[in-house]
N, CA, C and O atoms as a Tinker XYZ file with bonds, in Angstrom:
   368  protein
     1  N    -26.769000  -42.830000  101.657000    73     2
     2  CA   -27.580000  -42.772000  100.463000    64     1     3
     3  C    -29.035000  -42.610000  100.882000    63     2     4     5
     4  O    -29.495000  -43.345000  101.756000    81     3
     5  N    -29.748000  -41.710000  100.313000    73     3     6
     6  CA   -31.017000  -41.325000  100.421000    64     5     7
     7  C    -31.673000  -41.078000   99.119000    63     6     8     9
     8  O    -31.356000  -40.271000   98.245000    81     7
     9  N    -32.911000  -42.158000   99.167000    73     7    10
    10  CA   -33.674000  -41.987000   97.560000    64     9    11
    11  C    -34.744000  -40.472000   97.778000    63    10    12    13
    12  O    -35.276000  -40.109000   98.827000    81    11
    13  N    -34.784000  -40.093000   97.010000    73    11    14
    14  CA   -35.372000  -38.486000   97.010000    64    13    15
    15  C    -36.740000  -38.951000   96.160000    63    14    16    17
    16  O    -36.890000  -40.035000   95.597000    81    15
    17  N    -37.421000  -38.161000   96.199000    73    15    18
    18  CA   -38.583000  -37.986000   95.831000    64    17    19
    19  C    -39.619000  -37.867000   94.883000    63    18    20    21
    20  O    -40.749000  -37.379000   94.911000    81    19
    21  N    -38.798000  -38.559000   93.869000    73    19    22
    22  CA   -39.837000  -38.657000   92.688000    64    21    23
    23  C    -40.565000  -39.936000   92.579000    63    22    24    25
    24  O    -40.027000  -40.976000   92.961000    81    23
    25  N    -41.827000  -39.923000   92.051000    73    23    26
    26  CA   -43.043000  -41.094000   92.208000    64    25    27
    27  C    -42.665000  -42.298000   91.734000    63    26    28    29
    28  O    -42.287000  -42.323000   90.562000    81    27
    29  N    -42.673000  -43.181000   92.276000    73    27    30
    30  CA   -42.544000  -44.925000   92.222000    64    29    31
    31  C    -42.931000  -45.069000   90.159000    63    30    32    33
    32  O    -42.260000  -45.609000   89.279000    81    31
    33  N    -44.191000  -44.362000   90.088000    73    31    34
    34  CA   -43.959000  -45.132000   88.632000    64    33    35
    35  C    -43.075000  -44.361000   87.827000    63    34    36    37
    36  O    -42.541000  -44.881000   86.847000    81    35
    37  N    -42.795000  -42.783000   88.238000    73    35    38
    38  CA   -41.268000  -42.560000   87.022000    64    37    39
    39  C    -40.438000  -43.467000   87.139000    63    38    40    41
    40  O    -40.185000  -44.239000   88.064000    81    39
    41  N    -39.854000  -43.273000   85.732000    73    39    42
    42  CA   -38.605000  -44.446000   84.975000    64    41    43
    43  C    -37.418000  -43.714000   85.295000    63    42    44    45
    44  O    -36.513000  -44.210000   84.624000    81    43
    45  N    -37.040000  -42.893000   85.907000    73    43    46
    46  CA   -35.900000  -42.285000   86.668000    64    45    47
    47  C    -36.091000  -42.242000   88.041000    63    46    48    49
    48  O    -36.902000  -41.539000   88.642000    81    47
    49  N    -35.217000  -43.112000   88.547000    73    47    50
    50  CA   -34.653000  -43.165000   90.093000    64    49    51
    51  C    -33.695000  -41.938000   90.679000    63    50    52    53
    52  O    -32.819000  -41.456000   89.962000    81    51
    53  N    -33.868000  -41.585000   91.702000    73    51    54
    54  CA   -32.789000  -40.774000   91.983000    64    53    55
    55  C    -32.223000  -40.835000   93.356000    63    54    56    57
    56  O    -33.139000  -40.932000   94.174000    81    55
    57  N    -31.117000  -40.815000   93.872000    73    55    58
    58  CA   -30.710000  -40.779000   95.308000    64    57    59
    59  C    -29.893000  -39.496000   95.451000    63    58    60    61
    60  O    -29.617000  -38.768000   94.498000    81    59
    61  N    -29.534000  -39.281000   96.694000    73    59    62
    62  CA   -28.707000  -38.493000   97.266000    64    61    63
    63  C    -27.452000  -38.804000   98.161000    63    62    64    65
    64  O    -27.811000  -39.144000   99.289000    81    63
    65  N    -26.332000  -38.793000   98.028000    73    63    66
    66  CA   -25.357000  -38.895000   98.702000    64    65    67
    67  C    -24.559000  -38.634000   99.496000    63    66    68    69
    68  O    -23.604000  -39.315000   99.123000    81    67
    69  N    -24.294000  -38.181000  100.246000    73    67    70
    70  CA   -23.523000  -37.108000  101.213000    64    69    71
    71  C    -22.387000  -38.052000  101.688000    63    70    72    73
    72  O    -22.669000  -39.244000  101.809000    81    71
    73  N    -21.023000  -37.595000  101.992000    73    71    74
    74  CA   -19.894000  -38.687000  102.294000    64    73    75
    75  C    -18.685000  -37.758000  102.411000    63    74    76    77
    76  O    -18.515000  -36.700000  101.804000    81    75
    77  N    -18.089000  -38.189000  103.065000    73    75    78
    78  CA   -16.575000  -36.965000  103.235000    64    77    79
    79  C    -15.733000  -37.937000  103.258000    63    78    80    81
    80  O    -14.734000  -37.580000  103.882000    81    79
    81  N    -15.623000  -39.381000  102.743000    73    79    82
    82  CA   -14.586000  -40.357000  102.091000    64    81    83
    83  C    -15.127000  -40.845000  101.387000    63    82    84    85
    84  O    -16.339000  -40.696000  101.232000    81    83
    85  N    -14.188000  -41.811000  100.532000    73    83    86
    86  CA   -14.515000  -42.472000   98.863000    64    85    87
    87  C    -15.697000  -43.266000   99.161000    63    86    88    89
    88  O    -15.963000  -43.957000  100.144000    81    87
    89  N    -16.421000  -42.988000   97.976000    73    87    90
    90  CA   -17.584000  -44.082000   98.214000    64    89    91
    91  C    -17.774000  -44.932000   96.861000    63    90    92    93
    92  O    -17.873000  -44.228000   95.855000    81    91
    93  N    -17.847000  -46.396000   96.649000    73    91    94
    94  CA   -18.262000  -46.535000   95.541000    64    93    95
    95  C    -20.130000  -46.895000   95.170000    63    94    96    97
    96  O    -20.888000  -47.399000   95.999000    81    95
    97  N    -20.481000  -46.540000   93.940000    73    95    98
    98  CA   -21.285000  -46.822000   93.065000    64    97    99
    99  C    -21.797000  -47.589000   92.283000    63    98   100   101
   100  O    -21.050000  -47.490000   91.310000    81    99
   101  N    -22.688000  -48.411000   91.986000    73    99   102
   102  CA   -22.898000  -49.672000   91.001000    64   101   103
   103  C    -23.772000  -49.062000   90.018000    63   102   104   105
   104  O    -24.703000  -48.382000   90.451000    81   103
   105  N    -23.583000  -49.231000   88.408000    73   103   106
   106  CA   -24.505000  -48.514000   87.625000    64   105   107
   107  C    -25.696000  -49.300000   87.567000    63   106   108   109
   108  O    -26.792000  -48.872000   87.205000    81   107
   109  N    -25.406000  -50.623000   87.987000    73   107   110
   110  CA   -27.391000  -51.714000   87.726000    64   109   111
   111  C    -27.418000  -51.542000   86.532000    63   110   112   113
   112  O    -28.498000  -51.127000   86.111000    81   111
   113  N    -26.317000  -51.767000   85.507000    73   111   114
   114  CA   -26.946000  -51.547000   83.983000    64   113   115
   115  C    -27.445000  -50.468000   83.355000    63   114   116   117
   116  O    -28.082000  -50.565000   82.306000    81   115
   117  N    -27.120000  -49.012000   84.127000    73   115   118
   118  CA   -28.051000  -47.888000   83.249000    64   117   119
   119  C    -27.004000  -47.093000   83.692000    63   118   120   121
   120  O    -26.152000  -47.303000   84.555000    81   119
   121  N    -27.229000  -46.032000   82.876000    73   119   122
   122  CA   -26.208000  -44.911000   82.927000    64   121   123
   123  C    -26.765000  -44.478000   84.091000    63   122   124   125
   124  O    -27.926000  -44.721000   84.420000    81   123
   125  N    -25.645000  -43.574000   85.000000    73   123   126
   126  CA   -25.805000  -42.952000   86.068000    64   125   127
   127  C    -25.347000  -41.099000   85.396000    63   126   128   129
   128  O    -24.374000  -40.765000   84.719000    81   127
   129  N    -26.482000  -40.251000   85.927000    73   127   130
   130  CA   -26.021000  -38.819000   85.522000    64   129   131
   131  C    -26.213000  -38.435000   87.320000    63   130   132   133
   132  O    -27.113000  -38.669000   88.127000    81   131
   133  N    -24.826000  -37.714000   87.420000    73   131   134
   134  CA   -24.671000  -37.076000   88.439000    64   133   135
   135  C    -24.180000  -35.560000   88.489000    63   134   136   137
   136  O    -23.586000  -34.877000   87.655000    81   135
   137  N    -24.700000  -35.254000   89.921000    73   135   138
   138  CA   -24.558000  -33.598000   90.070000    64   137   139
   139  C    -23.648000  -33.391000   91.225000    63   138   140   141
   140  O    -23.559000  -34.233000   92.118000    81   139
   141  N    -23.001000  -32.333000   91.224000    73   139   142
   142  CA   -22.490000  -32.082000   92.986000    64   141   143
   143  C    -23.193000  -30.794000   93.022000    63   142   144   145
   144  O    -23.167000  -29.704000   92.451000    81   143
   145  N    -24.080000  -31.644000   94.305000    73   143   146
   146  CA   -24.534000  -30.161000   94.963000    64   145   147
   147  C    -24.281000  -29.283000   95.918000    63   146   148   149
   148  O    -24.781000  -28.170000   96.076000    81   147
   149  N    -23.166000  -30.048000   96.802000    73   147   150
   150  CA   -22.405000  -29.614000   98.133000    64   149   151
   151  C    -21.071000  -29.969000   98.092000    63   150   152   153
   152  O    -20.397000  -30.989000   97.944000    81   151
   153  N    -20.887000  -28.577000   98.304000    73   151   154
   154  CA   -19.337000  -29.111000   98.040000    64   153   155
   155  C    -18.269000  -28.752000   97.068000    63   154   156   157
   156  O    -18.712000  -28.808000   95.921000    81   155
   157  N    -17.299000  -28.481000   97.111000    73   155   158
   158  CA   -16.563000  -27.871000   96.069000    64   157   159
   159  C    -16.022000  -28.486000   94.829000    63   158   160   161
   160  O    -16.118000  -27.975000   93.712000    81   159
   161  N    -15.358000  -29.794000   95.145000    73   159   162
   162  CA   -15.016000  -30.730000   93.885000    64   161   163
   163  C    -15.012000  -31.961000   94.424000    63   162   164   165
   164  O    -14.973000  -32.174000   95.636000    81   163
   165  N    -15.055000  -32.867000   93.498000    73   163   166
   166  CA   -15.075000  -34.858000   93.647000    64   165   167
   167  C    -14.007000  -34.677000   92.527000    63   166   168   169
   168  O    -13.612000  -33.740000   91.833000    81   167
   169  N    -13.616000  -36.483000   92.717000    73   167   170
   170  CA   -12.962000  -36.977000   91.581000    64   169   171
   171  C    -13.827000  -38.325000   91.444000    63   170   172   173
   172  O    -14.435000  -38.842000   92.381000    81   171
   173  N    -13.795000  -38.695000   90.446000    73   171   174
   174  CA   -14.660000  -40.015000   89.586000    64   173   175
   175  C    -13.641000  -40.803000   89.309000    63   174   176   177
   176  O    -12.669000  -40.233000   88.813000    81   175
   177  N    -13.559000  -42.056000   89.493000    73   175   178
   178  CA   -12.563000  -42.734000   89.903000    64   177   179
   179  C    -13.292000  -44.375000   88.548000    63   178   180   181
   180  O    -14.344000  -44.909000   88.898000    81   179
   181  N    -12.814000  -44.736000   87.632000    73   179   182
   182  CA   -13.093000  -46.121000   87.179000    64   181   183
   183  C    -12.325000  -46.775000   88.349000    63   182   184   185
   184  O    -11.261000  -46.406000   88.848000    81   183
   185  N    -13.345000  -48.156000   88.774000    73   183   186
   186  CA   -12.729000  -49.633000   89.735000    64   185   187
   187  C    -11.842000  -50.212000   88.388000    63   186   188   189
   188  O    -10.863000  -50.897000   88.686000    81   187
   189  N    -12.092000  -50.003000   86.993000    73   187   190
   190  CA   -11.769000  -51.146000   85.926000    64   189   191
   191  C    -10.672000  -50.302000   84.908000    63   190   192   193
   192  O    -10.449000  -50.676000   83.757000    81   191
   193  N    -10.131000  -49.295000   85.429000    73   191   194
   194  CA    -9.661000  -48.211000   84.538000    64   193   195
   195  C    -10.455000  -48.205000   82.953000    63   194   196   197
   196  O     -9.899000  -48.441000   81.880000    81   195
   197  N    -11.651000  -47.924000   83.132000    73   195   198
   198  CA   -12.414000  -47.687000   81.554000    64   197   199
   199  C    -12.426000  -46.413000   81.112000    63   198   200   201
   200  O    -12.689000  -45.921000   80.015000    81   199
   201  N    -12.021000  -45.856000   82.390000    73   199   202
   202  CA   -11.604000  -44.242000   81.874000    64   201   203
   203  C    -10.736000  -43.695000   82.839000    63   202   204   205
   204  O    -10.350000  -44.372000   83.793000    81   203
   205  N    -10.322000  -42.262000   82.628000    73   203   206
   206  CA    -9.415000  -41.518000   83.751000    64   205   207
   207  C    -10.035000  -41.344000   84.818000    63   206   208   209
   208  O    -11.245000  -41.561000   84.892000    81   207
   209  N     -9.433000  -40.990000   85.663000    73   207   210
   210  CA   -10.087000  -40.542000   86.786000    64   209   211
   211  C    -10.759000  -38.460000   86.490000    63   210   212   213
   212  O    -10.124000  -37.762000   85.700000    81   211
   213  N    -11.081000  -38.307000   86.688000    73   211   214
   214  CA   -11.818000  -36.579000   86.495000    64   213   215
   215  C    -12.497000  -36.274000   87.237000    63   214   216   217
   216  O    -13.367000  -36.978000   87.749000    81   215
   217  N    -12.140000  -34.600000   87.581000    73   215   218
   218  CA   -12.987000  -33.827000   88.443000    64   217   219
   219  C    -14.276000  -33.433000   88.123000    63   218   220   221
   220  O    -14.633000  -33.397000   86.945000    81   219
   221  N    -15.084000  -33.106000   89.117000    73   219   222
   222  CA   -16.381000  -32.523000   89.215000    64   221   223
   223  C    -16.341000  -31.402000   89.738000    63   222   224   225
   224  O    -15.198000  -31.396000   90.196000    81   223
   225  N    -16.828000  -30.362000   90.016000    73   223   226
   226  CA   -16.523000  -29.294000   90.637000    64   225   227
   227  C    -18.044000  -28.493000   90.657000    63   226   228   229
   228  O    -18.648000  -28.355000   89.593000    81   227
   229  N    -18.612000  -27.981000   91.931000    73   227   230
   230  CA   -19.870000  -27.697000   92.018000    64   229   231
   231  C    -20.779000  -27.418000   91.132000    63   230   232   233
   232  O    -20.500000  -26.930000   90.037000    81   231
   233  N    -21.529000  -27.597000   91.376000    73   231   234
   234  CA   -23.408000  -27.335000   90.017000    64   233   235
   235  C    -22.905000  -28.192000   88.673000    63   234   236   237
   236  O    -23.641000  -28.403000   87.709000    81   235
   237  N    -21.835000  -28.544000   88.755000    73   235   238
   238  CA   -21.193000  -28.971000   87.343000    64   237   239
   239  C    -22.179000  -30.876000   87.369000    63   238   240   241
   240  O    -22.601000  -31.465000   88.364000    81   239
   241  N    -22.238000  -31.332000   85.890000    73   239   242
   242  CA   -23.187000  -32.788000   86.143000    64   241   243
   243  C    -21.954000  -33.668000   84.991000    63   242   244   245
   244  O    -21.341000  -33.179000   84.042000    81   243
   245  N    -21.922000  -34.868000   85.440000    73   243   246
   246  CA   -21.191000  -35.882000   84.897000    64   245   247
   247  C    -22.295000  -36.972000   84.550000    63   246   248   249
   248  O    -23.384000  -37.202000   85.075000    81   247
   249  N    -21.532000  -37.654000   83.317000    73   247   250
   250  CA   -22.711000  -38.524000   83.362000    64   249   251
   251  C    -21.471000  -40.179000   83.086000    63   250   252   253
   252  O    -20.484000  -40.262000   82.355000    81   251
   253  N    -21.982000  -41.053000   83.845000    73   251   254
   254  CA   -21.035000  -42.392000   83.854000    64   253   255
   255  C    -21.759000  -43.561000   82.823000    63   254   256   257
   256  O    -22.665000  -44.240000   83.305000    81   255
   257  N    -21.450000  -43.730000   81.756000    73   255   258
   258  CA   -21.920000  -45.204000   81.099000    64   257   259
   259  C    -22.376000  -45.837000   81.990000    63   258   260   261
   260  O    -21.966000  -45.773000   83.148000    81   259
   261  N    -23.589000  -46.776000   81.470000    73   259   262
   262  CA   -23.790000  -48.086000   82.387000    64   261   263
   263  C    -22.485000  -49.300000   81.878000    63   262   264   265
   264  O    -22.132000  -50.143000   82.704000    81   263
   265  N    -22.015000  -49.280000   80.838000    73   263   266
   266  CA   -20.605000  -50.445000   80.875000    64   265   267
   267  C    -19.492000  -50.347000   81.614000    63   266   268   269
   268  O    -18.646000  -51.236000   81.514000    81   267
   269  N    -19.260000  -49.066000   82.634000    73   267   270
   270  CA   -18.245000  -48.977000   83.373000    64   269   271
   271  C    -18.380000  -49.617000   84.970000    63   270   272   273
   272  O    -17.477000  -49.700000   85.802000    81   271
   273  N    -19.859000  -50.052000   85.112000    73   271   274
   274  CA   -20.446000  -51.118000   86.167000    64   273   275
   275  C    -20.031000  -50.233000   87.718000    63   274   276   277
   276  O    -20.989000  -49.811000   88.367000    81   275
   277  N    -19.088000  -50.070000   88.074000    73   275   278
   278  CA   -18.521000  -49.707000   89.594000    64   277   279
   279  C    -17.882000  -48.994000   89.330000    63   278   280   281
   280  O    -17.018000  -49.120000   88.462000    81   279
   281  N    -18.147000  -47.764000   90.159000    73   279   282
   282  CA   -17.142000  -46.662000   89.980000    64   281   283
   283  C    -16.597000  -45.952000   91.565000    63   282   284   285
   284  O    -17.072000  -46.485000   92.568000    81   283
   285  N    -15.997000  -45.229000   91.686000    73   283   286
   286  CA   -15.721000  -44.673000   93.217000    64   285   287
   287  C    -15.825000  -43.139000   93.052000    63   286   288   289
   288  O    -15.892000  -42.645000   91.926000    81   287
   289  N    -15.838000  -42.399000   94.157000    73   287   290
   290  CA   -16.176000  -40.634000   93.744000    64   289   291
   291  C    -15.296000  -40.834000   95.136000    63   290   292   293
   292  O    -15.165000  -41.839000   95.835000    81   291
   293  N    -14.816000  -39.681000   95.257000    73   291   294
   294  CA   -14.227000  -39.204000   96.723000    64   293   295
   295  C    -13.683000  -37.473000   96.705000    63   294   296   297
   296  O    -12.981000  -37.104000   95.763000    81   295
   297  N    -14.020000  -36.616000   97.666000    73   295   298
   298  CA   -14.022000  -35.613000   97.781000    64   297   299
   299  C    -12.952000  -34.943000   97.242000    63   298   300   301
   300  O    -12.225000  -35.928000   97.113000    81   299
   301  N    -12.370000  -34.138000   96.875000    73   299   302
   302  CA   -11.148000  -33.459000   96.048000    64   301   303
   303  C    -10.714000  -31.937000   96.008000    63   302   304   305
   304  O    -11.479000  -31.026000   96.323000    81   303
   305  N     -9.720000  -31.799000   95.688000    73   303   306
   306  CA    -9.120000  -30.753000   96.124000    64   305   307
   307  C     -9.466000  -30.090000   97.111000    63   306   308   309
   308  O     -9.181000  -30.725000   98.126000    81   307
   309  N    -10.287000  -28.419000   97.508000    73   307   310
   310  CA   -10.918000  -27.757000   98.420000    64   309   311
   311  C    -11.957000  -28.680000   99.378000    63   310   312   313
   312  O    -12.399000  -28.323000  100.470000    81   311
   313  N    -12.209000  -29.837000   98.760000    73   311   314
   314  CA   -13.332000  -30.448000   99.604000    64   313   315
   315  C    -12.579000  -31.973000  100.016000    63   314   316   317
   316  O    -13.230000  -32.971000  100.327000    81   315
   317  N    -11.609000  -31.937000   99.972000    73   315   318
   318  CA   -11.088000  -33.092000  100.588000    64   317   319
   319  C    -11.252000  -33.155000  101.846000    63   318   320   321
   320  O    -11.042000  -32.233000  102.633000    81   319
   321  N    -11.764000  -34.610000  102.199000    73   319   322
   322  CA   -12.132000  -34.342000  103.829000    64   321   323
   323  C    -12.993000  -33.941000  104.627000    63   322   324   325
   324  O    -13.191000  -33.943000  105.842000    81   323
   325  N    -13.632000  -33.474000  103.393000    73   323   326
   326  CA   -14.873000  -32.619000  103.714000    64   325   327
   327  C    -16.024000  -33.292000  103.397000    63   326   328   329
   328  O    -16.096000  -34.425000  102.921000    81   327
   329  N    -17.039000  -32.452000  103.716000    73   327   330
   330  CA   -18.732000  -33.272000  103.442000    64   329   331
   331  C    -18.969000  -32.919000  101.877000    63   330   332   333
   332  O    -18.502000  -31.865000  101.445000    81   331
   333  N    -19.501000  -33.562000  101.248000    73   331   334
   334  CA   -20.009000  -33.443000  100.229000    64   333   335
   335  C    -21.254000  -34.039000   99.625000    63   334   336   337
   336  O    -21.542000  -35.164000  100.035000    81   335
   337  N    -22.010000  -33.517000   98.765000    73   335   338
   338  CA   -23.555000  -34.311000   98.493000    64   337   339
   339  C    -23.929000  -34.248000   96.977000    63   338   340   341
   340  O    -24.377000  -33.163000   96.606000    81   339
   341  N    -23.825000  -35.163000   96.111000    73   339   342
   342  CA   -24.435000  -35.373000   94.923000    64   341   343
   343  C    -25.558000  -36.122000   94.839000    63   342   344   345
   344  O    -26.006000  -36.846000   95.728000    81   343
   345  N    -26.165000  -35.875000   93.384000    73   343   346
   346  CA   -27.418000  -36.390000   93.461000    64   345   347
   347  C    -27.282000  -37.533000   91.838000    63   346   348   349
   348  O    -26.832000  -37.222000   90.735000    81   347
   349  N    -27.736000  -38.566000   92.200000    73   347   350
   350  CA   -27.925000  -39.263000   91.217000    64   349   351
   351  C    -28.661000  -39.703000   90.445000    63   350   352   353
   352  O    -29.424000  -40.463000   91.042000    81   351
   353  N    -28.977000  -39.639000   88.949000    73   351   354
   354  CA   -29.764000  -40.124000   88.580000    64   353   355
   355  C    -29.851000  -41.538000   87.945000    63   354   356   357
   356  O    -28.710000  -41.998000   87.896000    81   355
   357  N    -30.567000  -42.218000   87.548000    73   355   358
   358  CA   -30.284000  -43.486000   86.969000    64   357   359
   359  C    -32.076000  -43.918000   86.195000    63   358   360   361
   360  O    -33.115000  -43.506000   86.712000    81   359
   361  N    -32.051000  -44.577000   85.238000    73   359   362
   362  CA   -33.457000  -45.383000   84.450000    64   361   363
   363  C    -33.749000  -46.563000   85.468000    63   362   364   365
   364  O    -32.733000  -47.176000   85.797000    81   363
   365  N    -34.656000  -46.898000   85.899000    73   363   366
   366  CA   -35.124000  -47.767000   86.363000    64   365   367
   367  C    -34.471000  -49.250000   86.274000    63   366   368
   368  O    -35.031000  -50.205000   86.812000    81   367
């Protein structure tokens, strides 16, 4: 995880991810909007089954409730195994 570059007083945080196995996520109470920018597809995984699991598939953006708290992403289909890098956003 790498926080990217927007100024300390914006109210949007953002990191970067890169991972070629499951990783999980904590929302901190705010919705998380995510992108894949590397990489061919993820799957989005609820820890709490609050929803299905669903693909992502490049330039494509998902966005996760903050009530679903922990979630997992892990590389998928063509990119299984592979490197992959999304970017996250989140409110302060």
């Amino acid at each position: 995880m790498e926080r990217t570059g927007l100024h300390s007083r914006q109210f949007i945080e953002t990191f970067r991810y890169t991972f070629s196995q499951s990783i999980d996520i904590e929302c901190n109470d705010s919705v998380q909007v995510l992108n894949l920018v590397e990489g061919g597809q993820i799957t989005i995984y609820s820890k709490t089954d609050a929803f299905p699991p669903f693909d992502v598939h490049y330039a494509e953006t998902a966005i996760v409730p903050a009530a679903v708290g922990t979630y997992s992403i892990r590389p998928s289909g063509v990119s299984e195994g592979k490197k992959v890098m999304i970017i996250v956003a989140s409110v302060r």
